[in-house]
CHARMM internal coordinates of N, CA and C (Angstrom, degrees):
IC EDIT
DIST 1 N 1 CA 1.4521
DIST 1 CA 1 C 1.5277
ANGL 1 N 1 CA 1 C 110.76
DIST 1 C 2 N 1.4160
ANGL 1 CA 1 C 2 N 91.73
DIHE 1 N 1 CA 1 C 2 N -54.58
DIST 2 N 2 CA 2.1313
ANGL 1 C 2 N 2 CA 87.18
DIHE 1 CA 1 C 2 N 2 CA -175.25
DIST 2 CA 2 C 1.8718
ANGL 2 N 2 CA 2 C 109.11
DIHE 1 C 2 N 2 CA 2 C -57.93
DIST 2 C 3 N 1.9398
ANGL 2 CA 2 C 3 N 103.43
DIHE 2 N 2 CA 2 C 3 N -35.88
DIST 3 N 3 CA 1.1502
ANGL 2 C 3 N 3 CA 86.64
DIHE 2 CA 2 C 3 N 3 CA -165.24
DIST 3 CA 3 C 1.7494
ANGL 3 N 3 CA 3 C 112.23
DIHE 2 C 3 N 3 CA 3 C -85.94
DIST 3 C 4 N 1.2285
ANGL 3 CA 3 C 4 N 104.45
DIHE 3 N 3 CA 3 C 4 N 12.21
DIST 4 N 4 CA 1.7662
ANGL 3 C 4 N 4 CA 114.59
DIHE 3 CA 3 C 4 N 4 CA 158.33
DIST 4 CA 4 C 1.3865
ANGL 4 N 4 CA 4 C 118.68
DIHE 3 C 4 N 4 CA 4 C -72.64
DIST 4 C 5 N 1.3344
ANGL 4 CA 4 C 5 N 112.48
DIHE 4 N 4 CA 4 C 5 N -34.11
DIST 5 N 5 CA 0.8523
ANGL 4 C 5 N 5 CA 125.67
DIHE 4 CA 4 C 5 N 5 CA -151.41
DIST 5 CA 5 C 1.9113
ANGL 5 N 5 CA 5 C 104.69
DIHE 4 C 5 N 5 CA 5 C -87.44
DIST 5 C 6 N 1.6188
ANGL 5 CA 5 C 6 N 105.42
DIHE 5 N 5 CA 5 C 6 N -42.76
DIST 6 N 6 CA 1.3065
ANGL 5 C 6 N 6 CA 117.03
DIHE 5 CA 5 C 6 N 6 CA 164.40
DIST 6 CA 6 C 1.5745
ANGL 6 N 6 CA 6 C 116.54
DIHE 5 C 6 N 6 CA 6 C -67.13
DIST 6 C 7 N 1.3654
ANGL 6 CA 6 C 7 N 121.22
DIHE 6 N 6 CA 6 C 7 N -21.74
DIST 7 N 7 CA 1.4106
ANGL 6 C 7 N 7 CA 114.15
DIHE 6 CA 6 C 7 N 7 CA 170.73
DIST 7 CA 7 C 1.4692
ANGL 7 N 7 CA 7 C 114.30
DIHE 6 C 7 N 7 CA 7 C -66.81
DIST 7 C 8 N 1.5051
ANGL 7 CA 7 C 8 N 105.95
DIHE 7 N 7 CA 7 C 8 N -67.01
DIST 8 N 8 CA 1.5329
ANGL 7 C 8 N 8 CA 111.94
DIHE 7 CA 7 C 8 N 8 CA 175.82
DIST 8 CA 8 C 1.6028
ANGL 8 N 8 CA 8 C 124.24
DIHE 7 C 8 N 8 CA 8 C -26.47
DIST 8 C 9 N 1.8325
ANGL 8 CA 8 C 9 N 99.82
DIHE 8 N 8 CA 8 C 9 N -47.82
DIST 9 N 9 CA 1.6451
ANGL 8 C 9 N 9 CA 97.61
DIHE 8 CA 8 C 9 N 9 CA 157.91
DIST 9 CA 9 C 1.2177
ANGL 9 N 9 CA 9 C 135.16
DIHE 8 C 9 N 9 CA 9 C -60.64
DIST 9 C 10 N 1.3143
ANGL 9 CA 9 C 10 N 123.24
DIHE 9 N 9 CA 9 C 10 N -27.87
DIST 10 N 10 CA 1.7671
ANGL 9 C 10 N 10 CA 137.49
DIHE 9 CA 9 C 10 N 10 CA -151.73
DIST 10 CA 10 C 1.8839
ANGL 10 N 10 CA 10 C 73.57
DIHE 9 C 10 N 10 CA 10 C -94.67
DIST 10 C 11 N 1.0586
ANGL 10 CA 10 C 11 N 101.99
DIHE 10 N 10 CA 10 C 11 N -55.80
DIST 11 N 11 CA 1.8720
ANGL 10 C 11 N 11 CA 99.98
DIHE 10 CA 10 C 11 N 11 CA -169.53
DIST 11 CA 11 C 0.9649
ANGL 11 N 11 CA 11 C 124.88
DIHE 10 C 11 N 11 CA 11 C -49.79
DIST 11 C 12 N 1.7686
ANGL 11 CA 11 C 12 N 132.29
DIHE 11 N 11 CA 11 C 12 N -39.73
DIST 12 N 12 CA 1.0743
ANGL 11 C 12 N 12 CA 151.10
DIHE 11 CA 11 C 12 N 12 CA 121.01
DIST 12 CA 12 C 1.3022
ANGL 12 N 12 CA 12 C 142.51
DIHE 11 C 12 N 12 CA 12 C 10.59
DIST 12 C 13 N 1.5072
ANGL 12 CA 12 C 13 N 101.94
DIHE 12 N 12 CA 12 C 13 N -87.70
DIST 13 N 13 CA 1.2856
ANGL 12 C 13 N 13 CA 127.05
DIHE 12 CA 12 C 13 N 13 CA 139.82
DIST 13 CA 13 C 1.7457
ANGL 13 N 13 CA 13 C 138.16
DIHE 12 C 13 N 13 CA 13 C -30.51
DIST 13 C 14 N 1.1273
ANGL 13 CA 13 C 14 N 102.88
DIHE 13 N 13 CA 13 C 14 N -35.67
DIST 14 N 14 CA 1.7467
ANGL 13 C 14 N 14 CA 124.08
DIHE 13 CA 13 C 14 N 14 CA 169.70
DIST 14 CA 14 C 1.8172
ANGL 14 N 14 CA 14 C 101.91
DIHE 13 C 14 N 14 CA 14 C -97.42
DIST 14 C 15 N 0.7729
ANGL 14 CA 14 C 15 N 114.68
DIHE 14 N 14 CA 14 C 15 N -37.50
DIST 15 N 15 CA 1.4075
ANGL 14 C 15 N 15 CA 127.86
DIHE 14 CA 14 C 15 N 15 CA 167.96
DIST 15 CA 15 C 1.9048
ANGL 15 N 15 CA 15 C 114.26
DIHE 14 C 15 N 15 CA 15 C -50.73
DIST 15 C 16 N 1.0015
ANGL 15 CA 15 C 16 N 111.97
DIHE 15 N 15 CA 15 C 16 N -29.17
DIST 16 N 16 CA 1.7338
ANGL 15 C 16 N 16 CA 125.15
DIHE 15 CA 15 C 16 N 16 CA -174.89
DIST 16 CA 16 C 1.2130
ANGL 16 N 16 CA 16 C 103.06
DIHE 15 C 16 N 16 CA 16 C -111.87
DIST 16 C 17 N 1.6473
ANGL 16 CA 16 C 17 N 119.06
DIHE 16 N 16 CA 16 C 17 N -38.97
DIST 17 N 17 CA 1.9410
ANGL 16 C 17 N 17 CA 115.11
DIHE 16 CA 16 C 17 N 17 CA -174.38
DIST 17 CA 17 C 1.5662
ANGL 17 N 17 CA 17 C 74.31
DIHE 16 C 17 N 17 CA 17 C -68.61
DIST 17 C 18 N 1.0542
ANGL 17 CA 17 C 18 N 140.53
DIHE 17 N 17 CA 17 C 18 N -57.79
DIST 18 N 18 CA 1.6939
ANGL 17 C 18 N 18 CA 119.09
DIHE 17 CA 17 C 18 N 18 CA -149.86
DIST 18 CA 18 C 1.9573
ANGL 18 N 18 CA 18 C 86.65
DIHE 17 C 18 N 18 CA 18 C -69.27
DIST 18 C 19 N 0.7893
ANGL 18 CA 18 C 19 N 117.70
DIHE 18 N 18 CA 18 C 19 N -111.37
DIST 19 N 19 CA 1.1239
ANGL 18 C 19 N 19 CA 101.34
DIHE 18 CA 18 C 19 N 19 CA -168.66
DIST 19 CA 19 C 1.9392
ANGL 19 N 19 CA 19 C 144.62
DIHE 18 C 19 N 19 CA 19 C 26.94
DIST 19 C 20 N 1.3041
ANGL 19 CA 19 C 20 N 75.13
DIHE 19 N 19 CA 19 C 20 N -67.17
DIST 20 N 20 CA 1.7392
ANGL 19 C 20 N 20 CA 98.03
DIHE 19 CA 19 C 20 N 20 CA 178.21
DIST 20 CA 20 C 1.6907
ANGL 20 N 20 CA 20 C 96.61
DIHE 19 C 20 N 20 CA 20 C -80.49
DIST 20 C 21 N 0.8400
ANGL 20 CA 20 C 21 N 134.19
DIHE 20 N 20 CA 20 C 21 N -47.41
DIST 21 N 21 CA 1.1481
ANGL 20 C 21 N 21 CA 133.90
DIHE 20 CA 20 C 21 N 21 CA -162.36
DIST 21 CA 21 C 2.0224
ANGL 21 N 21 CA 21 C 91.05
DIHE 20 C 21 N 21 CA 21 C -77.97
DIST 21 C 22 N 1.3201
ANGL 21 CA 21 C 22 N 129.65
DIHE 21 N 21 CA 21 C 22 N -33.62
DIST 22 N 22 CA 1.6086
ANGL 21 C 22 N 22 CA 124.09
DIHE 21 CA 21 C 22 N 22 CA 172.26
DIST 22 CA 22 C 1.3764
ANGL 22 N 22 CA 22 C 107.17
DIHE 21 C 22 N 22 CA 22 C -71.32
DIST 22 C 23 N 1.4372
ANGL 22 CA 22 C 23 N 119.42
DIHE 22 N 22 CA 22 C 23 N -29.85
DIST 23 N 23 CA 1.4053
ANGL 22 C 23 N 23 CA 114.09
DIHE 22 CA 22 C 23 N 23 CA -174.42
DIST 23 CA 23 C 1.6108
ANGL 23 N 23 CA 23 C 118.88
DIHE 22 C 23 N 23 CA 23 C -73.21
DIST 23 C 24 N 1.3885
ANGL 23 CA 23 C 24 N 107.21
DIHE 23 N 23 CA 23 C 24 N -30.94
DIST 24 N 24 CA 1.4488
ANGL 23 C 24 N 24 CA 131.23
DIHE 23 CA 23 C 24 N 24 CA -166.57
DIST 24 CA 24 C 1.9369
ANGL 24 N 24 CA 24 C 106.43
DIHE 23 C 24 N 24 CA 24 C -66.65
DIST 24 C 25 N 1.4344
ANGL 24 CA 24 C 25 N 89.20
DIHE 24 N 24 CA 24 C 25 N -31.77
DIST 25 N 25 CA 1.6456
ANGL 24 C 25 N 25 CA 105.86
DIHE 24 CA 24 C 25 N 25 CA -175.52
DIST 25 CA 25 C 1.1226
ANGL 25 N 25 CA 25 C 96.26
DIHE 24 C 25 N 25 CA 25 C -74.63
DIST 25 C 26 N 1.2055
ANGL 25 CA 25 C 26 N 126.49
DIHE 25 N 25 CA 25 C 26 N -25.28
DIST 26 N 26 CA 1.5483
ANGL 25 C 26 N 26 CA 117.98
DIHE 25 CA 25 C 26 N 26 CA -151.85
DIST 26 CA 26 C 1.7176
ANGL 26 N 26 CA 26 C 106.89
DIHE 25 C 26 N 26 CA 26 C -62.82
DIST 26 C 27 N 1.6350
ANGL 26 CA 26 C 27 N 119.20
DIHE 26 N 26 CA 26 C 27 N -26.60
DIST 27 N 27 CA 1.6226
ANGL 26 C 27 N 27 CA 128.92
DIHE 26 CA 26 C 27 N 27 CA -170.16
DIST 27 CA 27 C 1.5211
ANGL 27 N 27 CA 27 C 82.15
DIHE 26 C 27 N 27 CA 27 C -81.60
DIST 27 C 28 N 0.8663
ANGL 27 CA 27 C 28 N 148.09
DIHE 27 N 27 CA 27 C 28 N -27.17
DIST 28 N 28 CA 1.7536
ANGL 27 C 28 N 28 CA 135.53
DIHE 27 CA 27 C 28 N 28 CA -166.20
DIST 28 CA 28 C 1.6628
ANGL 28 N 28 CA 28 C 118.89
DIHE 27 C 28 N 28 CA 28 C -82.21
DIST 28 C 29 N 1.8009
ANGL 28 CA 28 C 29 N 105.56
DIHE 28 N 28 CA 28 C 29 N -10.19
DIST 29 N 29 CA 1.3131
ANGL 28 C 29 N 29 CA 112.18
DIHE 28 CA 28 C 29 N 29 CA -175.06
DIST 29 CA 29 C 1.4868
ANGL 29 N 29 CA 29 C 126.10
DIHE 28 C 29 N 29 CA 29 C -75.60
DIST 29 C 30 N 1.3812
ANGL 29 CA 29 C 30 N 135.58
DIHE 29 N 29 CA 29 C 30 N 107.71
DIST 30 N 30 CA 1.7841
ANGL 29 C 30 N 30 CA 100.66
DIHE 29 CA 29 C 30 N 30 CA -161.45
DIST 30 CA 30 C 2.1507
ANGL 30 N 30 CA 30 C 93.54
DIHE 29 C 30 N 30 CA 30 C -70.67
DIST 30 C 31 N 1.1631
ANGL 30 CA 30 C 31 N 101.59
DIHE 30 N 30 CA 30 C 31 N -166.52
DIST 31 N 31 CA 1.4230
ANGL 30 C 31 N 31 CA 131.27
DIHE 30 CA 30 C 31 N 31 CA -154.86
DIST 31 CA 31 C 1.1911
ANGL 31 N 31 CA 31 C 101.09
DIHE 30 C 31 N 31 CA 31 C -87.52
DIST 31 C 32 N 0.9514
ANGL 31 CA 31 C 32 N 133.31
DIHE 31 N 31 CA 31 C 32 N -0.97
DIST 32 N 32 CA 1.9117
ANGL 31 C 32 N 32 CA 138.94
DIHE 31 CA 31 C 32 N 32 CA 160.64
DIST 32 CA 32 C 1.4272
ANGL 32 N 32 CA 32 C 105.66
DIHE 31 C 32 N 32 CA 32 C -82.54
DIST 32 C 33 N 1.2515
ANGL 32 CA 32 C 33 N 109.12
DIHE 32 N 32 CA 32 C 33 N -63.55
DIST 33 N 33 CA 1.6020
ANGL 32 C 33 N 33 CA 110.21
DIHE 32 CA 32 C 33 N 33 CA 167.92
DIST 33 CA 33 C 1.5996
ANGL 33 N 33 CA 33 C 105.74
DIHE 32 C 33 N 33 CA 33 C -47.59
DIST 33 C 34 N 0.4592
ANGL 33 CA 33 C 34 N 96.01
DIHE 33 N 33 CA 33 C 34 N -98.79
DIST 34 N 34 CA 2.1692
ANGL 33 C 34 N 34 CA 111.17
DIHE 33 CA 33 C 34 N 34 CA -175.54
DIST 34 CA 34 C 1.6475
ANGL 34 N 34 CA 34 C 94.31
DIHE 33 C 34 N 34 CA 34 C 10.60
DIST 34 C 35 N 1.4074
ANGL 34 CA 34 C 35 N 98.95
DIHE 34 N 34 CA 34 C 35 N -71.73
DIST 35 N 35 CA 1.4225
ANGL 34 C 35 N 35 CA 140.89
DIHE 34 CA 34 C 35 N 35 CA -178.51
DIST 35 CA 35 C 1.6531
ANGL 35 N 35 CA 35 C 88.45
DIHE 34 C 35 N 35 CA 35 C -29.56
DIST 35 C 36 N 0.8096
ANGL 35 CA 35 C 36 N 123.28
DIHE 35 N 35 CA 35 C 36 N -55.74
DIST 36 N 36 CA 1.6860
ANGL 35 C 36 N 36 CA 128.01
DIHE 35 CA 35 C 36 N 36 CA -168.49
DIST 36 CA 36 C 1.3142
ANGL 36 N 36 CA 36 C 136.38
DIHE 35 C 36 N 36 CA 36 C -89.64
DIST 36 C 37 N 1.6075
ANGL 36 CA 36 C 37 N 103.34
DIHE 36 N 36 CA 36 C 37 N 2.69
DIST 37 N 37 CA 1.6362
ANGL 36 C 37 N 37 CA 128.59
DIHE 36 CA 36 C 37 N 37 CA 174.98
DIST 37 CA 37 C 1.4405
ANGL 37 N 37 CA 37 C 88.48
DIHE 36 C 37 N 37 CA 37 C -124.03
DIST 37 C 38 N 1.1101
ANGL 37 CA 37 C 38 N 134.17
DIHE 37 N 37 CA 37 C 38 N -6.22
DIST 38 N 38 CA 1.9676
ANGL 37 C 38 N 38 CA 135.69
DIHE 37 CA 37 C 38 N 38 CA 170.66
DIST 38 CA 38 C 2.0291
ANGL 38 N 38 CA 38 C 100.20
DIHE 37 C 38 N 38 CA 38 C 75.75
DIST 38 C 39 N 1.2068
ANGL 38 CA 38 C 39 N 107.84
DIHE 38 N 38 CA 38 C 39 N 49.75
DIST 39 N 39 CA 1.4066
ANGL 38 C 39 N 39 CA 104.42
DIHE 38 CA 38 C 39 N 39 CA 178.32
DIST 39 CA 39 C 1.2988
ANGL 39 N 39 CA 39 C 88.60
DIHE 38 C 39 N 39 CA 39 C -120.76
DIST 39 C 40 N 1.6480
ANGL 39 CA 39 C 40 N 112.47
DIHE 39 N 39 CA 39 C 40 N 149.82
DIST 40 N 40 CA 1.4496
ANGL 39 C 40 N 40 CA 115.28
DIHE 39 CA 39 C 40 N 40 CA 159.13
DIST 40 CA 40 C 1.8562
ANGL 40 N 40 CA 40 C 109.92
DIHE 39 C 40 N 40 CA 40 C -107.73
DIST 40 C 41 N 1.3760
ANGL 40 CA 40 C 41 N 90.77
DIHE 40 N 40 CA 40 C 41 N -178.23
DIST 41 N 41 CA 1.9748
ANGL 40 C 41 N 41 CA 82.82
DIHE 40 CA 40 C 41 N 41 CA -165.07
DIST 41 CA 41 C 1.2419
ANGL 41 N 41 CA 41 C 116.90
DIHE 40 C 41 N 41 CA 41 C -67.38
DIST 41 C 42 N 1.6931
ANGL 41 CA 41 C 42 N 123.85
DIHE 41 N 41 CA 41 C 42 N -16.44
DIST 42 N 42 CA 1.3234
ANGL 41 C 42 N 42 CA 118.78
DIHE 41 CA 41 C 42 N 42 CA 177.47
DIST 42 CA 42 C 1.5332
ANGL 42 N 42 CA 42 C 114.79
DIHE 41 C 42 N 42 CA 42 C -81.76
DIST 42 C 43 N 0.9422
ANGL 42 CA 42 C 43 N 106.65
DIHE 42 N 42 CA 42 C 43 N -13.03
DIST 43 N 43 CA 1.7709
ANGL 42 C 43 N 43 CA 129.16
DIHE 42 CA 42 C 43 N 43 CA 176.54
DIST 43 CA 43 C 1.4482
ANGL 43 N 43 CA 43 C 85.38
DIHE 42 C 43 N 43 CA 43 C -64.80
DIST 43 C 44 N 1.1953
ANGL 43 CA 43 C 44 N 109.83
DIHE 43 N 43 CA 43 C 44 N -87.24
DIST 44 N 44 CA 1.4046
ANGL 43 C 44 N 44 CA 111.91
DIHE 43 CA 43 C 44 N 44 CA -175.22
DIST 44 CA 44 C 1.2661
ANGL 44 N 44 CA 44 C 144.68
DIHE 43 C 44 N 44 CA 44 C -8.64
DIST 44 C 45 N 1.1770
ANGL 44 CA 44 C 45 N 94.79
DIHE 44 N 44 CA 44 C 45 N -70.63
DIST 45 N 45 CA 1.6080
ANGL 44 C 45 N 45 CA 129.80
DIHE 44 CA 44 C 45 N 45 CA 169.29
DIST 45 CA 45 C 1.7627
ANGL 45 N 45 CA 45 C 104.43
DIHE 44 C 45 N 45 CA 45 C -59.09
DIST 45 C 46 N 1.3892
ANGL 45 CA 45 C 46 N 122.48
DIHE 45 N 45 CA 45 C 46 N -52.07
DIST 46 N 46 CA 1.4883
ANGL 45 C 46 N 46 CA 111.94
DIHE 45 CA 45 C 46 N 46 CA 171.69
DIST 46 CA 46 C 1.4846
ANGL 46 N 46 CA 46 C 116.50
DIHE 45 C 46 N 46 CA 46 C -55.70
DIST 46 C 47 N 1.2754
ANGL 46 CA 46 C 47 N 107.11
DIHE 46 N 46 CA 46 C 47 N -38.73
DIST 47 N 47 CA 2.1149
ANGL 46 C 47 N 47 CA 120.40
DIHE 46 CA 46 C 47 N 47 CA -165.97
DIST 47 CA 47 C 1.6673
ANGL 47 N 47 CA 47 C 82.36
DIHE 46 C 47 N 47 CA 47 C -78.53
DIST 47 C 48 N 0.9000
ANGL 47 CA 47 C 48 N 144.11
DIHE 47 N 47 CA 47 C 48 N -17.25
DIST 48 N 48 CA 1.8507
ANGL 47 C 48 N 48 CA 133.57
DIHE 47 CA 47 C 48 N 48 CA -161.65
DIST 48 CA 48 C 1.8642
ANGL 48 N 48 CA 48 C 97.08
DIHE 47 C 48 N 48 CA 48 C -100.49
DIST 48 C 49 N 1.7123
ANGL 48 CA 48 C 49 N 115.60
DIHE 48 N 48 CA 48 C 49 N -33.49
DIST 49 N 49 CA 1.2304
ANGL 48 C 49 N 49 CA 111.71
DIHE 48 CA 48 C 49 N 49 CA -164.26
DIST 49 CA 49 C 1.7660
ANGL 49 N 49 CA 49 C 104.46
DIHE 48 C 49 N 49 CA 49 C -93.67
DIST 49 C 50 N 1.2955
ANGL 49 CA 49 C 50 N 99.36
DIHE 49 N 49 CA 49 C 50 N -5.70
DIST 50 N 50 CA 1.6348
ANGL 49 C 50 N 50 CA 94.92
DIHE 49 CA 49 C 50 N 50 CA 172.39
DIST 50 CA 50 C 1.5666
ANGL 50 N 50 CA 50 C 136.28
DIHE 49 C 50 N 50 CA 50 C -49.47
DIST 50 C 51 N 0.8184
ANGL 50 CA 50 C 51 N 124.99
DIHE 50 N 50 CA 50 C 51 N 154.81
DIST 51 N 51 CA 2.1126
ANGL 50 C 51 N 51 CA 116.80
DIHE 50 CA 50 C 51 N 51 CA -172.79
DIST 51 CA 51 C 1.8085
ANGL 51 N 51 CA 51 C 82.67
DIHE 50 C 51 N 51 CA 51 C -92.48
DIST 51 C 52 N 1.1442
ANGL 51 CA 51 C 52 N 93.80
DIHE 51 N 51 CA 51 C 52 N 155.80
DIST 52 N 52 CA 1.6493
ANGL 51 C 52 N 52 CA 122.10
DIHE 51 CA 51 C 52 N 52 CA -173.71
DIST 52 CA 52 C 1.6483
ANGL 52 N 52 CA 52 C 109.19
DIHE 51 C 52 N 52 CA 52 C -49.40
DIST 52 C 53 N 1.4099
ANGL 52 CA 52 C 53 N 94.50
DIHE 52 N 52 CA 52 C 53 N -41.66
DIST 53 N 53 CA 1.4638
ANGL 52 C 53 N 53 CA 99.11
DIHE 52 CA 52 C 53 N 53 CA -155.52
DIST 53 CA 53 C 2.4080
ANGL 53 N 53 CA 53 C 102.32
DIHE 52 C 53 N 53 CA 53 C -84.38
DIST 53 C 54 N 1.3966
ANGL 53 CA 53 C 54 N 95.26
DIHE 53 N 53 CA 53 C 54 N -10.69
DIST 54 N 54 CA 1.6079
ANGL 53 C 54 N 54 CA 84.75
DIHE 53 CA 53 C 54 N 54 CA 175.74
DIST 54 CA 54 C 1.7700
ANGL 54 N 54 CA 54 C 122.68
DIHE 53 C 54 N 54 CA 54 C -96.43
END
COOR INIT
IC SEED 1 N 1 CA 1 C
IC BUILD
């Protein structure tokens, strides 16, 4: 149980660094890319300044 319980966190946890760490890229994309996931740059820039955990 506990050690379920420590996975679910560790899983979690790697689960949001990826996250935050995809969002962060998002200012590094030029505008062809963007263009092709349907974000524009101010989109961007809001989804990049988010805290990890939203």
């Amino acid at each position: 149980m506990l050690f379920h319980s420590w996975r679910r966190l560790r899983d979690r946890w790697q689960y949001l660094r990826q996250r935050h760490h995809s969002r962060r890229r998002l200012v590094d994309l030029d505008q062809h890319l963007l263009d092709d996931v349907g974000l524009d740059r101010p989109t961007a820039q809001r989804e990049a300044r988010k805290p990890f955990w939203r």
